[in-house]
C-alpha positions, 0 to 999 in steps of 0.5 A: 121292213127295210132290213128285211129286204136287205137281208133277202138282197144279200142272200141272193147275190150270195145265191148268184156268186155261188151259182157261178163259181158252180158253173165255173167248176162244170168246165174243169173235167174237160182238163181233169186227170180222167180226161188226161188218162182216156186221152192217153193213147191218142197222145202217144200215136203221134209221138209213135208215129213221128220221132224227133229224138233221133234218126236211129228210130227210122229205117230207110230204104229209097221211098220206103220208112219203117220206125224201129226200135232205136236199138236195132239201129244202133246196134245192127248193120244195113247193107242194102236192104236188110238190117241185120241185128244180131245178139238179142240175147245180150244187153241192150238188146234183150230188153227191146223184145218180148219175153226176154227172159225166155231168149227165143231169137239170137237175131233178127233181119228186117227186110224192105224194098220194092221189087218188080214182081207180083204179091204172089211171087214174093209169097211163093219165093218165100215159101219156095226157099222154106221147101228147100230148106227143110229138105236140105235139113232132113238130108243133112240128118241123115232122113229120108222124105219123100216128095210129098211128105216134104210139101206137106211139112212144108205147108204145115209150118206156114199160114195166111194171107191175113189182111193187114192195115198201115197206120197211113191206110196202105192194104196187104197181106201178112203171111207166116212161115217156119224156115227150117233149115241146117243149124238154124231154124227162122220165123218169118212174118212177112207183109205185102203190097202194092207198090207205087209202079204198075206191077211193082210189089212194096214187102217188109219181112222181118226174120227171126232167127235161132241158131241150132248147130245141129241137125236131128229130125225129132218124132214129132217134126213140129218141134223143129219151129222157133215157138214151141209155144202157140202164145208166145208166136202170137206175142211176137207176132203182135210185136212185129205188127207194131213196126210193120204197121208204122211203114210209109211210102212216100 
């Protein structure tokens, strides 16, 4: 009898010793690859949001940061506003923008400031300047617009608003527009908003640009914009959003 009771004393503490380490196993998938992996993209935003491996990574301006590729800012140049970053279509740089086999831009000027001047005004300076533009290409070529063909061409080559979001919470709007112009045409994504001051306006404006050295008005007029091809604007789009999105003002 004694035995017996023995025997069933032992079985149960092996069942309690096994019930724990059991118990212990149910907290490890909180540290478990799986959990490493979903939490993946929480774990880069910051590192995004915050670089600490060089100041190249920051594009400043008073009051205002962007973060860039580090990239541009080695290889570019900023004289007052604008960080002008030429040769995209050579290494390092090329490897920095999407699709680069394709060689859409041969380069790329960021804009950032604080003027005193409306949302509005900005937009329509912008849109104003791609006008002129286009006129002077079809002068250039040696073809007659009239006033109203040119604003219609004009406003087939630009879009938005489109509501826009920073990573801090700051509101405004993105707008599109193809600036074409004698031997080079530009595509332009520009983002506004309002700016600390009453009446002020914050815009970063990134400007993609094609060299064409020539001037020839094809049948179809919409084959003078940078993208030929609707998927490939909306990749670089969506690229130029990553950094727009990234802008502080302090």
């Amino acid at each position: 009898m004694k035995t017996a009771l023995l025997m069933v004393s032992l079985l149960f503490s092996c069942s309690v010793a096994l019930h724990a380490q059991d118990s212990t196993k149910t907290k490890k998938p909180k540290t478990s690859l799986g959990d490493k992996i979903e939490a993946l993209p929480d774990m880069l935003i910051p590192a995004y949001n915050n670089p600490t491996d060089s100041a190249l990574s920051i594009l400043k301006n008073e009051n205002l940061t962007l973060i860039i590729n580090p990239e541009w800012n080695e290889k570019g140049s900023q004289t007052n506003n604008d960080l002008k970053v030429p040769k995209l279509n050579e290494e390092p740089l090329k490897g920095t923008f999407p699709m680069p086999e394709k060689e859409i831009a041969n380069s790329l000027t960021i804009t950032m400031t604080t003027i005193k001047k409306s949302a509005e005004d900005k937009r329509n300076a912008v849109f104003a300047q791609a006008k002129t533009h286009l006129a002077a290409y079809y002068k250039e070529a040696g073809k007659a617009i009239s006033a109203d063909e040119l604003t219609t061409n004009a406003k087939y080559f630009t879009s938005g608003p489109e509501d826009f979001t920073t990573a801090e919470g700051k509101q405004g709007q993105l707008y599109y527009a193809n600036d074409i112009a004698p031997q080079q045409t530009t595509y332009i994504v520009l983002f506004v908003t309002p700016g600390a001051k009453p009446g002020s306006t914050v815009f970063v404006q990134f400007n993609y640009i094609k060299y064409t050295y020539e001037s020839i008005v094809p049948e179809d007029y919409t084959e003078l914009r940078l993208f030929v091809y609707p998927d490939d604007q909306k990749t670089y789009e969506n690229f130029t959003k990553k950094y727009i999105r990234t802008l502080k003002i302090q």
